[in-house]
C-alpha positions as CSV (number, residue, x, y, z in Angstrom):
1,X,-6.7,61.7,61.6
2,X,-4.9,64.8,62.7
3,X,-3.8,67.1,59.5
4,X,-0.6,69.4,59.6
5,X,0.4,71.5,57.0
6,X,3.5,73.0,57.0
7,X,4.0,76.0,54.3
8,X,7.8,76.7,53.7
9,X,9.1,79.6,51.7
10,X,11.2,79.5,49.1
11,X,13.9,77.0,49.1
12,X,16.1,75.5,46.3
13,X,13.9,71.9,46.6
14,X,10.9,70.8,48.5
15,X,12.7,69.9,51.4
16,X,15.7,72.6,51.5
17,X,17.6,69.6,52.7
18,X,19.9,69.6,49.8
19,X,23.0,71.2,48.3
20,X,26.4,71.4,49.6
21,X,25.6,72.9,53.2
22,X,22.8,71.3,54.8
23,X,20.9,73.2,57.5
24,X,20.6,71.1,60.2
25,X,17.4,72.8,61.3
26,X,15.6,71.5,58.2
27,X,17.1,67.9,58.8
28,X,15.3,67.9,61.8
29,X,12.1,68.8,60.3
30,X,12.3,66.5,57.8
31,X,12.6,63.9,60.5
32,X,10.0,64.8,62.4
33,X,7.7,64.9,59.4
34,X,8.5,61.4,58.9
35,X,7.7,60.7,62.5
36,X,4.2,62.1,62.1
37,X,3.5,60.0,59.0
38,X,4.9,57.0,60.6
39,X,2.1,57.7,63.4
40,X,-0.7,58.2,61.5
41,X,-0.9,62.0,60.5
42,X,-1.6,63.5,57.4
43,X,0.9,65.8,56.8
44,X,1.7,68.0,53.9
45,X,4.4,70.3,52.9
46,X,4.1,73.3,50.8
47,X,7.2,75.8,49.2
48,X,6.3,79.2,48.2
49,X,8.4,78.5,44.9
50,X,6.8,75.0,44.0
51,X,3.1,75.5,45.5
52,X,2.0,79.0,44.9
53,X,-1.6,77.8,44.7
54,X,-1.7,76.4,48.0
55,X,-0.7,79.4,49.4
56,X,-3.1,81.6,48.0
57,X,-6.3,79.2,48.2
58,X,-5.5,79.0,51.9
59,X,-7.3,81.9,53.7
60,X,-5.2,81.7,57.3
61,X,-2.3,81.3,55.5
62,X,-3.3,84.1,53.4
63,X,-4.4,86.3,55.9
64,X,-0.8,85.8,58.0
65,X,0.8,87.2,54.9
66,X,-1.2,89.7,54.6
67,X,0.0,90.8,58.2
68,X,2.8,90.0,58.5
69,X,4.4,89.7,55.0
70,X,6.8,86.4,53.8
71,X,8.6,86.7,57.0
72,X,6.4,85.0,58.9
73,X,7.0,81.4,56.5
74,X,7.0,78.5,57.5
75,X,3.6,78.6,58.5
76,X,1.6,75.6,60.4
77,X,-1.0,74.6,60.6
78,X,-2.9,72.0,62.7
79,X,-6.1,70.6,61.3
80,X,-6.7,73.7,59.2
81,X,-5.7,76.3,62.3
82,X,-2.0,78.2,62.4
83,X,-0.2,77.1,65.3
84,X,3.3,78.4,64.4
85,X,4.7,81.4,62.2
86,X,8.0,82.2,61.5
87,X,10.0,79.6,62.8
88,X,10.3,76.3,62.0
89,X,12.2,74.4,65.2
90,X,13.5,74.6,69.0
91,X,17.2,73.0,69.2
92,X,15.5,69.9,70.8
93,X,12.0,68.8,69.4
94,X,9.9,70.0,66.7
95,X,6.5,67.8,67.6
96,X,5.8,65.9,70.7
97,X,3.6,63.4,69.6
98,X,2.2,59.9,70.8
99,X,-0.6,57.7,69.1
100,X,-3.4,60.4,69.3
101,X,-1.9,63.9,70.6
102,X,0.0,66.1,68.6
103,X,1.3,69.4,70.1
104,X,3.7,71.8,68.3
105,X,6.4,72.9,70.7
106,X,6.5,77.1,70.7
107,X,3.0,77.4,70.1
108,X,1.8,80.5,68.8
């Protein structure tokens, strides 16, 4: 089973799909994270504010911040390897995914 991790930074609740103006950016990734669950992959979704541990435990995810600094959140990761930093979707798909291929679209 394919593993994606997905390491947001701060936001006002796990999902930042809340409050009075919506980003419809984060919608979409909340959707597609659904998507990847509904197919089969583990997927797990971090906030700096919530999950500090995770952050720091994680030693890719550690060493992009070390380089780069919180800028480059969201960070993620495919099957413990970064695949994406600093942006979160295109205007069209987030993951293009069938039964047993994931690829993240904007690949790093």
């Amino acid at each position: 089973m394919r593993k994606v991790e997905i390491f947001d930074p701060a936001m006002c609740c796990s999902t930042g799909v809340c409050g009075p103006s919506v980003d419809p950016e984060l919608t979409r990734v909340a959707s597609a994270i659904y998507s990847l669950e509904k197919k089969g992959f583990n997927t797990k979704r971090y906030q700096l504010t919530n999950d500090p541990g995770k952050f720091a435990e994680n030693s890719e995810v550690n060493n992009v911040l070390h380089e780069k600094g919180p800028d480059a959140l969201p960070i993620i990761l495919v099957d413990n390897q970064v695949v994406r930093v600093g942006l979160l979707c295109q205007k069209s798909r987030y993951f293009y995914v069938n039964r047993h291929y994931l690829q993240i679209v904007g690949q790093h």
